[in-house]
C-alpha positions as CSV (number, residue, x, y, z in Angstrom):
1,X,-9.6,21.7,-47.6
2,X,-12.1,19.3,-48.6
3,X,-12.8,19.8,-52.0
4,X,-16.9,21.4,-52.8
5,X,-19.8,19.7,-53.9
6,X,-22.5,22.0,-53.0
7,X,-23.6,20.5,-50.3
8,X,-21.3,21.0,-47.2
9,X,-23.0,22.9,-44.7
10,X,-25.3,20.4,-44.5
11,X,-22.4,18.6,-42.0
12,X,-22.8,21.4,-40.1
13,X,-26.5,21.9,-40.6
14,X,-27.8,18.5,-40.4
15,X,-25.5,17.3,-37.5
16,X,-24.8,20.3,-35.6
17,X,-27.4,22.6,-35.2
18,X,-29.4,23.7,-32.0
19,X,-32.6,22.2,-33.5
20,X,-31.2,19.1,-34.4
21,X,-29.8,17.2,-30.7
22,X,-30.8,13.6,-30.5
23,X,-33.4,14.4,-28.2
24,X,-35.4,16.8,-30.3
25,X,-38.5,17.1,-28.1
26,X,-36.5,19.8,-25.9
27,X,-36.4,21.9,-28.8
28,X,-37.9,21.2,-32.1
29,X,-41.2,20.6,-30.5
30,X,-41.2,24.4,-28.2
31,X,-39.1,26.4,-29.9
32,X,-38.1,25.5,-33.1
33,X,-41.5,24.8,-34.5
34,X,-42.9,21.4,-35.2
35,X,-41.3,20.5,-38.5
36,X,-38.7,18.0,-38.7
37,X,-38.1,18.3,-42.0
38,X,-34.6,21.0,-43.1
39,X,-36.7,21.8,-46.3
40,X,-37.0,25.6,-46.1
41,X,-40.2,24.8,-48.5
42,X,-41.6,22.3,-45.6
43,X,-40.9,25.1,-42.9
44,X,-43.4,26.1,-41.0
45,X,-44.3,29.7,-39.5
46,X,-43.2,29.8,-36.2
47,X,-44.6,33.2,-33.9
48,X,-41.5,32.3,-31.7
49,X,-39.3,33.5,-33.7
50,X,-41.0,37.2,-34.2
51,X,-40.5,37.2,-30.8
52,X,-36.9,36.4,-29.8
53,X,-35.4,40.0,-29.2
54,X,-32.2,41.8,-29.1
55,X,-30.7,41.4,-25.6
56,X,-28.5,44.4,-24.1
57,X,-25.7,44.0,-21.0
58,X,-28.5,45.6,-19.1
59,X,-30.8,42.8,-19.9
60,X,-28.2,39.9,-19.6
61,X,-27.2,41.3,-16.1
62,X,-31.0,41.0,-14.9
63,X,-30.4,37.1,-16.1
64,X,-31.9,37.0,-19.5
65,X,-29.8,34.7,-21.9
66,X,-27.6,36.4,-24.0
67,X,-28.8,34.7,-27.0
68,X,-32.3,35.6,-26.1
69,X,-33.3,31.1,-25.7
70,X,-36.2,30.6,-23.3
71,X,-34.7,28.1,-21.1
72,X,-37.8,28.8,-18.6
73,X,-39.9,27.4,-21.0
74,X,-38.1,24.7,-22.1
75,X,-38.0,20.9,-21.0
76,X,-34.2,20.9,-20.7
77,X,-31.7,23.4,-18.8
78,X,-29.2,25.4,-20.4
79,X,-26.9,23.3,-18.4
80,X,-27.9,19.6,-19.6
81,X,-28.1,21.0,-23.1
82,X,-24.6,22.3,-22.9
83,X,-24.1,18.5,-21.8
84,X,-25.7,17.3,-24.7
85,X,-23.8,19.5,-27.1
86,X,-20.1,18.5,-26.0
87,X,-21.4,14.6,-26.1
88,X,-22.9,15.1,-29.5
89,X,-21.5,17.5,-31.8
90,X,-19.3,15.7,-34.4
91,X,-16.0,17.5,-35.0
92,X,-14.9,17.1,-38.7
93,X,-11.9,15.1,-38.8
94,X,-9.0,14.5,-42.1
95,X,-7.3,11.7,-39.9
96,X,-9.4,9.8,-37.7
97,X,-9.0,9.9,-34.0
98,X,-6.3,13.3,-34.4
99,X,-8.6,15.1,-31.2
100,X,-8.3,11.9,-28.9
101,X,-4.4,12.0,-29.9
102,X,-3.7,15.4,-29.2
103,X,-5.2,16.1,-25.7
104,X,-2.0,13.9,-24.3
105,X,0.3,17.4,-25.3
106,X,-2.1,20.1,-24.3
107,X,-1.8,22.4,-21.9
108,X,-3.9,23.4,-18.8
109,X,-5.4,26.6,-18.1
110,X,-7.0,28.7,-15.9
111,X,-10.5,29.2,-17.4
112,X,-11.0,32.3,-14.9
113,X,-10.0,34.9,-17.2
114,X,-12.5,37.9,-17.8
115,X,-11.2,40.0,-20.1
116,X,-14.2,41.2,-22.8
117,X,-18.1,41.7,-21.1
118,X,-20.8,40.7,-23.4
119,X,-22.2,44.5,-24.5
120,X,-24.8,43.1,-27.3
121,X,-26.6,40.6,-29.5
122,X,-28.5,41.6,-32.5
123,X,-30.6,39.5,-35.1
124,X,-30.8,42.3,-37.2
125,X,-28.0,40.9,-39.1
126,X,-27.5,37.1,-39.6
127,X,-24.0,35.5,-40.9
128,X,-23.9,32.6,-43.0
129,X,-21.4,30.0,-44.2
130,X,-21.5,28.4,-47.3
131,X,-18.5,25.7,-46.5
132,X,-18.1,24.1,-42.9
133,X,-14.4,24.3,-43.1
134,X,-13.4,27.9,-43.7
135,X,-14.6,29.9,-40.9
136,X,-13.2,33.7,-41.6
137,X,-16.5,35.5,-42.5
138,X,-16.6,38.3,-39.9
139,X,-14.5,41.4,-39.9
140,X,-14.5,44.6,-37.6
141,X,-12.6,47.9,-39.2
142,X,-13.5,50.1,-36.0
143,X,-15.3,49.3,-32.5
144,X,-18.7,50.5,-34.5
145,X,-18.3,48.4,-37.6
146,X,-18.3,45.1,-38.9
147,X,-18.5,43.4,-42.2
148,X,-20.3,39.7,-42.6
149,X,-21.2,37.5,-45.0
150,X,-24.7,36.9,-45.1
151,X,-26.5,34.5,-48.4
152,X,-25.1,36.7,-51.1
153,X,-24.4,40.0,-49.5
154,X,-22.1,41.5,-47.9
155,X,-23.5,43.6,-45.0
156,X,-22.1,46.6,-42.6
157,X,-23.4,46.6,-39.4
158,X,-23.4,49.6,-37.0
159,X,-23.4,49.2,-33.8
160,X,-23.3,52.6,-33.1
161,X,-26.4,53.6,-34.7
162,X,-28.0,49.7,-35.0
163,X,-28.3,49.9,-38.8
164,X,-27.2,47.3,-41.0
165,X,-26.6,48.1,-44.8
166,X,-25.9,46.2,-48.2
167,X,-22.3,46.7,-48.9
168,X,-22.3,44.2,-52.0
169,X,-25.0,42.0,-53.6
170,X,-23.2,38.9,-55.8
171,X,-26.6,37.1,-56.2
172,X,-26.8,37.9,-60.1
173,X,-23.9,39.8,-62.2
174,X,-20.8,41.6,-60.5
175,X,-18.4,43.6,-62.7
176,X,-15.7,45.8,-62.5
177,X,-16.4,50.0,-63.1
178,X,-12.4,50.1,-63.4
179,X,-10.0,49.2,-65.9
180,X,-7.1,47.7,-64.6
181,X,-4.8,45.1,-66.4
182,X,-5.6,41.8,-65.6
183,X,-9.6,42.8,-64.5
184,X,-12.0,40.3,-65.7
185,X,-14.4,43.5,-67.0
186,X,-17.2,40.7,-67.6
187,X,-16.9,39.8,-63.8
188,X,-18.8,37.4,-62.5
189,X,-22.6,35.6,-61.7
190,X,-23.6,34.3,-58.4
191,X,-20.3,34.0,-56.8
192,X,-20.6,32.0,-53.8
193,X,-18.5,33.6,-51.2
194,X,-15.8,30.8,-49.4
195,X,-14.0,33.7,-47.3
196,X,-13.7,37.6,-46.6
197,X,-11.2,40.2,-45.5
198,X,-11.6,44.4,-44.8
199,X,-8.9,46.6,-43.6
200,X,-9.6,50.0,-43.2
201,X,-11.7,50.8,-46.6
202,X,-10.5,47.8,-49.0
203,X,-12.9,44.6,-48.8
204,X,-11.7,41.7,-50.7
205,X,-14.2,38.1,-51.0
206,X,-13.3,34.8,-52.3
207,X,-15.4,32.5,-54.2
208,X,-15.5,29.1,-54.4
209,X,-14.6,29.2,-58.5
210,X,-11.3,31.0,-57.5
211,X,-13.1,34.6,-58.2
212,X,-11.7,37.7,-56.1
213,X,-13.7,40.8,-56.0
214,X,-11.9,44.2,-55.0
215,X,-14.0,46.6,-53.7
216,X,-13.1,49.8,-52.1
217,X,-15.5,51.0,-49.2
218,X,-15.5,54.4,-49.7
219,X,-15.9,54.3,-54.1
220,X,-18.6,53.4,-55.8
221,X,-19.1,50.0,-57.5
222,X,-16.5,47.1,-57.7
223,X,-12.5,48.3,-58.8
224,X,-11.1,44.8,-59.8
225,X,-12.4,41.6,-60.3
226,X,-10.1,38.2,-60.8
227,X,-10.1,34.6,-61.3
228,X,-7.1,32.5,-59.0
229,X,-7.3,29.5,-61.5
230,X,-9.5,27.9,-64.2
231,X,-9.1,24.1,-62.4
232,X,-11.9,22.4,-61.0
233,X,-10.6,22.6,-57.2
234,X,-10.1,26.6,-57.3
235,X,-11.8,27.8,-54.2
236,X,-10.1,30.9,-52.0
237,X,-9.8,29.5,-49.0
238,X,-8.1,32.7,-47.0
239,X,-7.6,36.5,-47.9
240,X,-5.1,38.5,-45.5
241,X,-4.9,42.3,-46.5
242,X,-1.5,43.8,-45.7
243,X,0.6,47.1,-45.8
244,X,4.0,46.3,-48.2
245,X,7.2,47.9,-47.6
246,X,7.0,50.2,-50.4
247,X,4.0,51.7,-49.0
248,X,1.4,49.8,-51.4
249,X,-1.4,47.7,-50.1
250,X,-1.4,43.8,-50.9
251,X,-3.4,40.6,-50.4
252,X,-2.7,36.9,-50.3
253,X,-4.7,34.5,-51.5
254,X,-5.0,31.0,-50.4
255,X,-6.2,28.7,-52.6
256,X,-7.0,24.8,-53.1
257,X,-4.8,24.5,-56.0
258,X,-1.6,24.3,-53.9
259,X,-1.2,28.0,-54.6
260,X,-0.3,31.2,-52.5
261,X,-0.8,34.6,-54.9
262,X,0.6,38.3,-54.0
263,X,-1.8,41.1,-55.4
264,X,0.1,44.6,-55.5
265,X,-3.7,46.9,-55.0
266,X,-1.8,49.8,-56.2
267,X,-1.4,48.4,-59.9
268,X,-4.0,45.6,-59.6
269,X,-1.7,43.0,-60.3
270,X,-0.7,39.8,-59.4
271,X,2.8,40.0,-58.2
272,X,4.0,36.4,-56.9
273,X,2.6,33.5,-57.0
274,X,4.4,30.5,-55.0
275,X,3.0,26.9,-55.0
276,X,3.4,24.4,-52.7
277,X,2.8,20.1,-52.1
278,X,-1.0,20.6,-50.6
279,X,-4.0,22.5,-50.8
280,X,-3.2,26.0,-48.9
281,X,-5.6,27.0,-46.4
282,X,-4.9,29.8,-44.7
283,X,-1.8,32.1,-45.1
284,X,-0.6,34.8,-42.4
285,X,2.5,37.1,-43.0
286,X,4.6,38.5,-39.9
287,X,5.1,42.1,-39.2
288,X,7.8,42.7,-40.8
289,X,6.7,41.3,-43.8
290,X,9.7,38.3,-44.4
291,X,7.8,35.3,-42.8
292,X,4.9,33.5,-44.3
293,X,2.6,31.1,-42.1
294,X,1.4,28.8,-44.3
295,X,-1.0,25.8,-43.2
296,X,-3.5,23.6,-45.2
297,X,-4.0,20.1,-45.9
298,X,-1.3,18.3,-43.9
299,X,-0.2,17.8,-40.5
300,X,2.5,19.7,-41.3
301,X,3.1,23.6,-41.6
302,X,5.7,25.7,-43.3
303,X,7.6,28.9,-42.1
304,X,8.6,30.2,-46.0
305,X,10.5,33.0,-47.0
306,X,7.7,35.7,-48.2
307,X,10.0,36.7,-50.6
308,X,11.2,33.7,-52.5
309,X,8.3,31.5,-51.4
310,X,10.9,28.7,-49.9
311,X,10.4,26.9,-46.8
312,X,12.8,28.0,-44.1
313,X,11.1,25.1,-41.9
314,X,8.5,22.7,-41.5
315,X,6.5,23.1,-38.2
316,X,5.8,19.6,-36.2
317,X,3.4,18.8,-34.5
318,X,-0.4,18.9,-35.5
319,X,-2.3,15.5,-36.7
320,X,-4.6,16.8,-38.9
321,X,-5.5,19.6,-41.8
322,X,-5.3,23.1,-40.0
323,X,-7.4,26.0,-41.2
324,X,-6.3,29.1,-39.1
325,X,-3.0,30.6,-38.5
326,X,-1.8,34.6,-37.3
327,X,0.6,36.9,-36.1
328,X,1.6,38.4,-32.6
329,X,2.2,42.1,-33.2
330,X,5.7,41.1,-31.9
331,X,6.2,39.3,-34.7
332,X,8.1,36.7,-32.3
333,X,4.8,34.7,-32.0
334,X,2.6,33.3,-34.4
335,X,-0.2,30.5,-33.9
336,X,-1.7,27.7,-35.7
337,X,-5.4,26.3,-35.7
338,X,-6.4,22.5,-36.6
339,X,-8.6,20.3,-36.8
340,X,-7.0,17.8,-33.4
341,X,-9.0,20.1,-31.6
342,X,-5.6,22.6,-30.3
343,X,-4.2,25.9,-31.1
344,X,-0.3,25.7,-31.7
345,X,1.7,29.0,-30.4
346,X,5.2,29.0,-31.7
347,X,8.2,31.1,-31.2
348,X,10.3,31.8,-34.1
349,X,13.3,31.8,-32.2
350,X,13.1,28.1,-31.3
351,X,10.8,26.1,-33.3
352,X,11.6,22.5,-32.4
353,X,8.3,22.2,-31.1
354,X,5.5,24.7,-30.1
355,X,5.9,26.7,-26.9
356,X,1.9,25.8,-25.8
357,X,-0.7,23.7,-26.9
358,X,-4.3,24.8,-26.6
359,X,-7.3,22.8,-26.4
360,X,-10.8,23.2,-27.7
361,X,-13.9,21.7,-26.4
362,X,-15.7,20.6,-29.2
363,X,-13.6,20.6,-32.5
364,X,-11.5,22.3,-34.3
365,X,-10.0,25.6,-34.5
366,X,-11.0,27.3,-37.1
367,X,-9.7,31.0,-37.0
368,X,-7.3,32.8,-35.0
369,X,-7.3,36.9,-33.8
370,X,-4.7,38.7,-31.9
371,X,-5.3,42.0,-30.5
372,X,-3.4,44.7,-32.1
373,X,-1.7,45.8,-28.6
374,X,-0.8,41.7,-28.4
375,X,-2.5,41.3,-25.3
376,X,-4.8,38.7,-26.4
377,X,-5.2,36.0,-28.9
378,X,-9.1,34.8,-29.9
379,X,-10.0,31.3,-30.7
380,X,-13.0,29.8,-32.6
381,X,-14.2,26.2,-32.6
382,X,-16.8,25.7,-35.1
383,X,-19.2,26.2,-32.6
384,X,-20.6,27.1,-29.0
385,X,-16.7,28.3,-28.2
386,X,-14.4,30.9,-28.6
387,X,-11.5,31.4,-26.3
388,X,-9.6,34.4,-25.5
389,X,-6.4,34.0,-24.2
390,X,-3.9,36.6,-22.1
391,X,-1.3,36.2,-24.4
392,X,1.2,38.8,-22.4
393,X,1.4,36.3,-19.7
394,X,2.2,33.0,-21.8
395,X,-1.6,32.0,-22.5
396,X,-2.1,30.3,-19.3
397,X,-5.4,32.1,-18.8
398,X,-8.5,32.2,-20.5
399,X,-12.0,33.8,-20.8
400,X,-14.2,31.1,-22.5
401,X,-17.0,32.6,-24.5
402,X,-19.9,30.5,-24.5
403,X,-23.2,30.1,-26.4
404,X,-25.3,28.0,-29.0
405,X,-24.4,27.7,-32.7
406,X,-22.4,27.5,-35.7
407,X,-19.6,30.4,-35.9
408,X,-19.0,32.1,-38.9
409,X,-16.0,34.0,-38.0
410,X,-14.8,36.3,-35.2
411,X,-12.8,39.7,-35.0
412,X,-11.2,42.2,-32.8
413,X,-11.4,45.9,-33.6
414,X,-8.2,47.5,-34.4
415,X,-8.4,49.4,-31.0
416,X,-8.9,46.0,-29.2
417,X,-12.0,47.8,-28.0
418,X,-14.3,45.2,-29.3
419,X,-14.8,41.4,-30.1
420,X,-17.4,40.2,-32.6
421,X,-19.1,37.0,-33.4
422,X,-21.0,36.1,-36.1
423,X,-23.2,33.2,-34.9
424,X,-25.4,30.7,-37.6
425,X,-28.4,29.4,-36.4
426,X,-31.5,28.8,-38.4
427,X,-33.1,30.1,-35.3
428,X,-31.1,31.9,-33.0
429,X,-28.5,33.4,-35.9
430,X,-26.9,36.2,-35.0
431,X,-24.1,38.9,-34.1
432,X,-22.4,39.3,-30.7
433,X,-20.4,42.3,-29.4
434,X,-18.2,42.0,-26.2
435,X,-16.5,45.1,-25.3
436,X,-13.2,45.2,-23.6
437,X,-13.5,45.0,-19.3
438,X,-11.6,48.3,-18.2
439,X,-10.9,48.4,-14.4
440,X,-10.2,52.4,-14.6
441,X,-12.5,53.8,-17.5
442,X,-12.1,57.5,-16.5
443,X,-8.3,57.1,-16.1
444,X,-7.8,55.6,-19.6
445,X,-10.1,57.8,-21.2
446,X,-7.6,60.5,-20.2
């Protein structure tokens, strides 16, 4: 990925944002406040913003917007904005012209698909992102709960109840309260978080100095703290918590030092480390543990041996850096995100060339979720778009989610129950919920 200089968001920020289209009268002047200055110290108090609310499926079914945007009182419709937005937003490209180039191969699909209903959006809890490229920020352990990344902290929403809490604060000094070989015990100060992964009660982040902070959900305090590297391009790109054959939990670690590291949770150690020609960013293993995805800065991807870390075969195909890759439960299928603008599903039983070839509307993708029952896959763009596609019947339907702003990361809960989207807006920031469309509630609750 591109390498850090402090700065990046303000691609996103600057270029991107709902505030920001060409023709700011429709906004700036009614809804985002006067100011057209991005200096938070030049911002000035808008009462609009007290007053955009939480909307419900109750409220979105009697036709207000989902992201609670007063398009009544706006110059411009939702519809000529939307216009705006796929003629203006700037997709990040490696390789020049690799989204014209790709929409030759991709593949047409029915965009009637209905799958999740929105259920809720909340702006009690806004996600952030620190770097425009790495996009995996938002995590759900149950239908109730998700994690995000928000500034410093790390916050856990409940749906259930609507309460957000403070899960971790790295704004000043983080240190381990365990010993464990190989623990930095002096830990770390204002780590700026690049990515983020829970499973069940572990939460691992990354930091853009290669720092890794272990904490687990249901202990007190942080159990292990590392560094990746000590070189100047050390930021963790990707985190993917797994179950090892011996019965141990692990991570991966994708970093931009070429390198893909193996932490064993039940020792605290690092237990493989493999390296490879360019930046690594993103790494998924198969279900069966013995295949690694591995994607980053080339065109080209590698199926490697998770055991020895050598390539089995290089995966043709994309034009640009990809960012996203995961797993069908089937472990038959896996996918591939990049920056062309398409989603590449393979099949590892012929990989000559990928079986379909999905296309975004605005840029790239930048993370990929399948449902744990394999009955979907989830695709985020960097903004406005996610897609969810039937996956059981050879992704030639969709369900395309769509609303307003950056998107910090999306996630299905382990019972495929829910979706969530963290959504970064200076204005309109937020979480949405979608619940899974049931045709015979009382039948499957039995």
């Amino acid at each position: 990925m591109s390498e850090y200089h402090g700065d990046e968001m303000d691609y996103a920020a600057d270029d991107n944002e709902m505030a920001e289209v060409e023709d700011d009268m429709y906004f700036r002047g009614i809804a985002f406040g006067e100011s057209d200055s991005d200096d938070d110290d030049d911002y000035e108090y808008d009462p609009l913003e007290d007053r955009i609310t939480d909307t419900t499926a109750a409220e979105a079914r009697r036709g207000k917007d989902i992201q609670g945007i007063p398009w009544d009182r706006l110059t411009i419709s939702r519809e000529k904005y939307r216009q705006t937005r796929l003629e203006q937003y700037k997709n990040y490209e490696n390789i020049p012209q690799s989204g014209e180039l790709s929409e030759k191969e991709c593949k047409a699909t029915d965009k009637g698909g209905n799958y999740y209903d929105f259920w809720q959006n909340t702006r009690s809890v806004k996600s952030t992102i620190l770097h425009f490229q790495l996009r995996n920020l938002v995590w759900s352990t149950s239908k109730h709960d998700v994690y995000l990344v928000s500034n410093y902290s790390i916050i856990h929403w409940s749906s259930l109840s609507s309460k957000r809490s403070e899960v971790l604060n790295v704004s000043a000094h983080v240190a381990p309260c365990e010993k464990h070989p190989g623990s930095l015990l002096e830990g770390f100060t204002q780590t700026q978080i690049s990515t983020l992964s829970v499973r069940d009660n572990l939460l691992i982040a990354g930091g853009f100095q290669g720092e890794l902070i272990c904490k687990y959900l249901d202990r007190p305090g942080v159990s292990f703290c590392t560094r990746t590297t000590y070189e100047d391009n050390a930021i963790t790109n990707a985190v993917e918590i797994y179950d090892h054959p011996s019965g141990a939990v692990h991570f991966m670690a994708s970093n931009n030092d070429s390198g893909v590291r193996d932490f064993d949770m039940e020792r605290f150690q690092l237990s493989k480390h493999f390296s490879f020609p360019w930046p690594v960013n993103h790494t998924s293993l198969s279900p069966d543990g013995k295949l690694l995805a591995i994607v980053g800065d080339n065109p080209e991807a590698l199926l490697v041996d998770s055991q020895t870390g050598k390539t089995i075969t290089p995966l043709h195909g994309h034009l640009d850096f990809s960012f996203a890759s995961a797993w069908h439960p089937n472990g038959q299928i896996f996918a591939t995100g990049n920056q062309d603008k398409t989603c590449r599903v393979w099949d590892v039983r012929n990989l000559s060339k990928s079986v379909a070839v999905l296309k975004g509307n605005l840029g790239a993708i930048r993370s990929i979720r399948f449902t744990s029952d394999g009955q979907f896959m989830a695709t985020a763009e960097p903004a406005d778009f996610v897609h969810v596609y039937d996956a059981k019947h050879g992704f030639e339907k969709e369900q395309e989610i769509d609303f307003f702003g950056e998107i910090s990361g999306v996630s299905f809960s382990p019972d495929t129950e829910s979706l969530f989207i963290g959504v970064w807006d200076r204005t309109y920031g937020s979480l949405l919920q979608l619940n899974r469309r049931r045709n015979y509630m009382y039948l499957d609750c039995l």
